[in-house]
C-alpha positions as CSV (number, residue, x, y, z in Angstrom):
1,X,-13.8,12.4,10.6
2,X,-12.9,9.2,8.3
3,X,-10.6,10.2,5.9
4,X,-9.9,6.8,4.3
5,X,-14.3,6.2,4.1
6,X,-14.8,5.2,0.7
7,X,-18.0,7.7,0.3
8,X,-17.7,11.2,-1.0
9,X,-16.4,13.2,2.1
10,X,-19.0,16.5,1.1
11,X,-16.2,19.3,2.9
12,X,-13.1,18.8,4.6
13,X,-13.1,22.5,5.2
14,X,-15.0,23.6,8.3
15,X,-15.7,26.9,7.2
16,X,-15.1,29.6,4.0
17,X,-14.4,26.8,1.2
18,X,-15.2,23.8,-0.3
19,X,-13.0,21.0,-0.8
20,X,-13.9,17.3,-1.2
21,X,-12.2,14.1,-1.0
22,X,-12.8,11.6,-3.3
23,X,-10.5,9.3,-2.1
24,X,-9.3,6.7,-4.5
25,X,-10.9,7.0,-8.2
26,X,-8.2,4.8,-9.8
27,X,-7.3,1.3,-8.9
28,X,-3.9,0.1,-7.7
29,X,-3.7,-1.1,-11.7
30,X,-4.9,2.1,-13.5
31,X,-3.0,4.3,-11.1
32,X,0.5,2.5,-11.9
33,X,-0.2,2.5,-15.8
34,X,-1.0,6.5,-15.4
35,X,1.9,7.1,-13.1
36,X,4.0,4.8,-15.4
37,X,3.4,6.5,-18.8
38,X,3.3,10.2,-16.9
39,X,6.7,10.4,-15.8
40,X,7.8,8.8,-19.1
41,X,5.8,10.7,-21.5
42,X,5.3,14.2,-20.4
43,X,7.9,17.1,-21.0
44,X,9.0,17.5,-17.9
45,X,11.2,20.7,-16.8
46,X,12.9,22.3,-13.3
47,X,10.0,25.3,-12.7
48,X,10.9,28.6,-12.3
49,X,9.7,31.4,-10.2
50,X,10.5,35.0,-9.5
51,X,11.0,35.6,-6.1
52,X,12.1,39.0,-4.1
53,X,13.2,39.5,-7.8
54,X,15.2,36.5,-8.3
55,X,14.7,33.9,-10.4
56,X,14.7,30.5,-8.6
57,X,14.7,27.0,-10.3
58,X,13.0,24.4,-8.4
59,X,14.2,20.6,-7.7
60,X,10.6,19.2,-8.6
61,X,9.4,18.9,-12.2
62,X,6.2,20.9,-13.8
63,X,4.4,20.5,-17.0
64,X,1.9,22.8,-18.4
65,X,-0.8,21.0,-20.5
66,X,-4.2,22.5,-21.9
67,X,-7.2,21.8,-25.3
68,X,-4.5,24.7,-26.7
69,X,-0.9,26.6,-26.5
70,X,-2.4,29.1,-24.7
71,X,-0.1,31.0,-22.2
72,X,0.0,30.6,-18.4
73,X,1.5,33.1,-15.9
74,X,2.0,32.6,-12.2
75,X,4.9,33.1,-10.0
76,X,5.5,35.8,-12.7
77,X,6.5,33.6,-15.0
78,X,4.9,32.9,-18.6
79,X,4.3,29.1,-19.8
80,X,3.0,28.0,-23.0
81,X,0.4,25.1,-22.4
82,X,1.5,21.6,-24.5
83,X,-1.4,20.2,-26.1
84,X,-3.3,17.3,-24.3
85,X,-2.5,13.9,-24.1
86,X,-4.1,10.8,-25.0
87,X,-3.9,9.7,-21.1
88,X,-3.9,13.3,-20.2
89,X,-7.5,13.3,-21.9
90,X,-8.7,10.1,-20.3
91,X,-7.9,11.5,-16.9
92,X,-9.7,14.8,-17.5
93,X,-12.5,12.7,-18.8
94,X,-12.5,10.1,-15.4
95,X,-11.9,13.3,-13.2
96,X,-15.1,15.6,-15.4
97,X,-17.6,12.7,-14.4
98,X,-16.7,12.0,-11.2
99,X,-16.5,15.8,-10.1
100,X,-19.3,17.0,-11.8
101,X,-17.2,19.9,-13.6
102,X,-15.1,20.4,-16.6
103,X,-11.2,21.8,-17.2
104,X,-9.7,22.8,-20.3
105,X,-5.7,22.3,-19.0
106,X,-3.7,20.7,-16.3
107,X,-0.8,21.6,-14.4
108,X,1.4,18.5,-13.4
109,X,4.2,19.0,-10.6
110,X,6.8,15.9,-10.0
111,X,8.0,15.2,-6.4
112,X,10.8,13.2,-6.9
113,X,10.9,12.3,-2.9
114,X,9.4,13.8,0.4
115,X,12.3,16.2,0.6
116,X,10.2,18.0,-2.6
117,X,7.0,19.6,-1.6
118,X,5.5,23.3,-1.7
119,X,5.2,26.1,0.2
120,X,1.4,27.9,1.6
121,X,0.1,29.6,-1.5
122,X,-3.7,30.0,-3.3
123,X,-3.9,29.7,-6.8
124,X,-5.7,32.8,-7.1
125,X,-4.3,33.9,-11.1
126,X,-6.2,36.1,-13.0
127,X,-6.8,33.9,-15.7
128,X,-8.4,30.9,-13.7
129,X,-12.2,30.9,-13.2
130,X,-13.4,32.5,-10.6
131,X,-14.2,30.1,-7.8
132,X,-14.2,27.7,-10.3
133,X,-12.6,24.0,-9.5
134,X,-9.7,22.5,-9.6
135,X,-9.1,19.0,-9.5
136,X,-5.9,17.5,-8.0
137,X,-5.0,14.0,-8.7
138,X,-2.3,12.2,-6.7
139,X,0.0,9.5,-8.4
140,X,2.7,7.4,-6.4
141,X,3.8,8.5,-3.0
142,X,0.9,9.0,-0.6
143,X,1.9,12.6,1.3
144,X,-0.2,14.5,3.7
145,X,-1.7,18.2,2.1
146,X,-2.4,20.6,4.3
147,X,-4.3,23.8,4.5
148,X,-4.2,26.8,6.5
149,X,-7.2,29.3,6.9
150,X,-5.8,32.8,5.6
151,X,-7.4,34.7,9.0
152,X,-8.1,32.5,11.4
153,X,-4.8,30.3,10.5
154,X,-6.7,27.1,11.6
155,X,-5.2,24.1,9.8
156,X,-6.7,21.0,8.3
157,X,-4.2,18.5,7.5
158,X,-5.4,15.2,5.0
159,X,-3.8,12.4,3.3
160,X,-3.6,12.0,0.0
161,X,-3.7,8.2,-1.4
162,X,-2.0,7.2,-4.7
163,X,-5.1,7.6,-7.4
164,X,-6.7,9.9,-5.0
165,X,-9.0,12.6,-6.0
166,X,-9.3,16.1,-4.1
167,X,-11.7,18.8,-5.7
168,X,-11.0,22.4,-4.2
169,X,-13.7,25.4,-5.5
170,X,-15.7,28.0,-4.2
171,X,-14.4,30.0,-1.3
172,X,-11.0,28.1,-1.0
173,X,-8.9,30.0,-2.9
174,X,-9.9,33.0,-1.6
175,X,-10.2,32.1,2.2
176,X,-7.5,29.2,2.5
177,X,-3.7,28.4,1.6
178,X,-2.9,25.1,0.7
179,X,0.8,23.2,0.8
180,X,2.6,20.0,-0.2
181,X,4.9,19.9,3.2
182,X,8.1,18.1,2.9
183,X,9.3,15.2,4.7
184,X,12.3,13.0,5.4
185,X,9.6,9.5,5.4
186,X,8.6,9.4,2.1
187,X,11.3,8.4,-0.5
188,X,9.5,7.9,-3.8
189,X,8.4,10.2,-6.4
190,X,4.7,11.1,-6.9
191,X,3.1,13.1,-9.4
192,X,0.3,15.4,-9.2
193,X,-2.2,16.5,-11.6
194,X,-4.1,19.5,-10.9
195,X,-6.8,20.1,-13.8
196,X,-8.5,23.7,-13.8
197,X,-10.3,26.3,-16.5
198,X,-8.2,28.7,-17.9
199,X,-10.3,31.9,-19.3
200,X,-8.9,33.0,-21.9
């Protein structure tokens, strides 16, 4: 399988999911003005999770964005959403056409080297759509994403290019785990976008 073709890859998955590769939806130019205005305009902050019951802060960055300040939970604790962006907007609307589906917030995450990553998860919260899609767009460092089928524990590894485009929906939540892994090569930041629906 080409990973780097230019066409639509239809499903990376082999089974239980579908998840497609866009590859690169922003030029070299657009991607460095997004990544450029991203890192100096959005509220970042260290995330936080509750885990084993203790609360552990994170060395990579989050920011919770949506159309309103609607609140998130997930790692059992509670964000209220910023309000959108004017680049923010003009992703979601660049992402919307070329996936075909439509996300009212976006959760960002800020690697600030390879050493960052995250650990096997599904973002299976109540509040998201079921099976509904979620859009993750890469900035800056390209980095290798991998998933792992939740029974079979096959894994499908994939590279993810600065101003990339991956669309996850249908089964994959449910039937796959998905992580950033971390890695001594890479030594710049990137930032990721993930846009999803929240149901309120």
């Amino acid at each position: 399988m080409d990973l780097f073709s230019k066409e639509t890859i239809k499903n990376i998955l082999p089974y239980d999911g579908l998840t497609a590769y866009h590859g690169i939806i922003l030029d070299q130019k657009k991607a460095t003005f997004y990544y450029d205005r991203l890192l100096k305009t959005i509220q970042w902050k260290n995330d936080e999770a509750i885990l084993f019951g203790k609360k552990i802060i994170t060395k990579r960055k989050v920011a919770w964005y949506g159309e309103s300040a609607y609140a998130y939970t997930y790692s059992k604790v509670t964000k209220e959403a910023n309000i959108f962006t004017k680049e923010l907007l003009a992703l979601k609307a660049i992402v919307e056409k070329e996936s075909g589906e439509t996300y009212n917030s976006c959760l960002l995450n800020l690697y600030h080297s390879g050493e960052e990553g995250m650990a096997y998860h599904s973002d299976g919260e109540k509040m998201l759509k079921k099976d509904g899609a979620i859009a993750s767009v890469s900035l800056g460092a390209v980095r290798k994403f991998s998933f792992k089928h939740k029974e079979s524990k096959q894994r499908i590894d994939i590279i993810l290019e600065n101003g990339s485009l991956l669309v996850m929906k249908e089964g994959t939540q449910k039937n796959w785990l998905h992580r950033l892994p971390p890695t001594k090569k890479v030594n710049s930041p990137r930032i990721n976008l993930t846009f999803r629906t929240i149901e309120l």
